[in-house]
Structure formats: structure tokens, C-alpha cells
C-alpha positions in Angstrom: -41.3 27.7 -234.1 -43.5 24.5 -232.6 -42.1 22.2 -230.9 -44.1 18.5 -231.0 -43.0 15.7 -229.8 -39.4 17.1 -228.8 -39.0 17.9 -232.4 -39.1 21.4 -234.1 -41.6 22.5 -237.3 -38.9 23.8 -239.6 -40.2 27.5 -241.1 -40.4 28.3 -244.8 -37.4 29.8 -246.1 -36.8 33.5 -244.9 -34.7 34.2 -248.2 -37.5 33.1 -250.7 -40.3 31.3 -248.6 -39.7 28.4 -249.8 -40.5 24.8 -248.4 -37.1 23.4 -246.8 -36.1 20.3 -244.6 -33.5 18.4 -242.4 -30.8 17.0 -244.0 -28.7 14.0 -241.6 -25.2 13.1 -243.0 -23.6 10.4 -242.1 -19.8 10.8 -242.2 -19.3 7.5 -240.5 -21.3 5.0 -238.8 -21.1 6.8 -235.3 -20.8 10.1 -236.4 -23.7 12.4 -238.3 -24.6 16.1 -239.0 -27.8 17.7 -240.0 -28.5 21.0 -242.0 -31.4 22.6 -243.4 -31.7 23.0 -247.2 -34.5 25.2 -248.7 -36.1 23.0 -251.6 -36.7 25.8 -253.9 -33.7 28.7 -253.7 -31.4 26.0 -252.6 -30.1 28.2 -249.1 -28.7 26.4 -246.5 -27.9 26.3 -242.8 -24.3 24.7 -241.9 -24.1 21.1 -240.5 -24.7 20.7 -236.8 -24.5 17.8 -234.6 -28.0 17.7 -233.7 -31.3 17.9 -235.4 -32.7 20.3 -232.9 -29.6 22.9 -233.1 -30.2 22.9 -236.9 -33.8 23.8 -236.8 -33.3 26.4 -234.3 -30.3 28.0 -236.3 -32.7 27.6 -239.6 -35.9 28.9 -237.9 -33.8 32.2 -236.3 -34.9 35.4 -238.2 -33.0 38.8 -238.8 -34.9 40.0 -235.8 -33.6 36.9 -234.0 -29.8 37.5 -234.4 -28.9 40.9 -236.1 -28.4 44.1 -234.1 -30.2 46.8 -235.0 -28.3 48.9 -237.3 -27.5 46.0 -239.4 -31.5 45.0 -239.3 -32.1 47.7 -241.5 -29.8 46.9 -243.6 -30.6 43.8 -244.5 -34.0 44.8 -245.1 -33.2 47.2 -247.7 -30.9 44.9 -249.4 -33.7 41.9 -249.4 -36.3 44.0 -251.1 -33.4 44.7 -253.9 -33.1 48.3 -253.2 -29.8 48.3 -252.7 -27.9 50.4 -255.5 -24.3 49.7 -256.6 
């Protein structure tokens, strides 16, 4: 994560590595949201009320936010080894 110009380098995609950018909706003329969309596996991040609080929500990792038990498990079931 860079930060230039008090704005953050969105990462590629963690799901696919894909290219992916900031999204603003405007739901009225004083109010907007902004999300992160991955342009190529479609993933996104929920809306949130500033462009900054998306990136850094888009830009966390498994590392970032899962405990450690569950960090494993995600692993496995990203590389498709997880079996019915």
C-alpha cells in the first residue's frame, strides 16, 4: 500500500490478481460511497463513505485480518484443495 498525494495505490486483486479500481456512487447530490471492484473476476469491497477507507479495506490481505487458524484455511481453500 503507497500512499501519494493523500491518496492510496489500490493492489491487484488478492482473489485472481486482477487490475481493480475506485468506484464513487452518488446516491444524492450530498451524499456518495466508494467501493473497489476487481475488473477482471468482478470481487468487490462494500461501499464506504470515503475513498481512503475503501482502499484500505481492498488493499487488507488474509494476513491483515484473519486469525491464525482461519489463515490456513483460507489458504487451502484458495489453491482449490478443498474436497467436498
Amino acid at each position: 500500500m503507497t500512499m501519494n498525494n493523500n491518496t492510496l495505490t489500490v493492489s491487484p486483486c488478492a482473489h485472481c490478481g486482477g487490475q481493480a479500481k475506485v468506484e464513487r456512487n452518488e446516491h444524492r447530490r450530498t451524499v456518495s460511497s466508494f467501493r473497489v471492484v476487481c475488473m477482471k473476476c468482478g470481487i468487490q469491497t462494500r461501499h464506504y463513505a470515503s475513498y481512503i477507507e475503501a482502499v484500505k479495506a481492498w488493499n487488507a490481505r488474509p494476513d491483515d485480518v484473519l486469525p491464525d487458524g482461519l489463515k490456513a484455511v483460507y489458504d487451502h481453500n484458495r489453491k482449490g484443495e478443498m474436497k467436498p
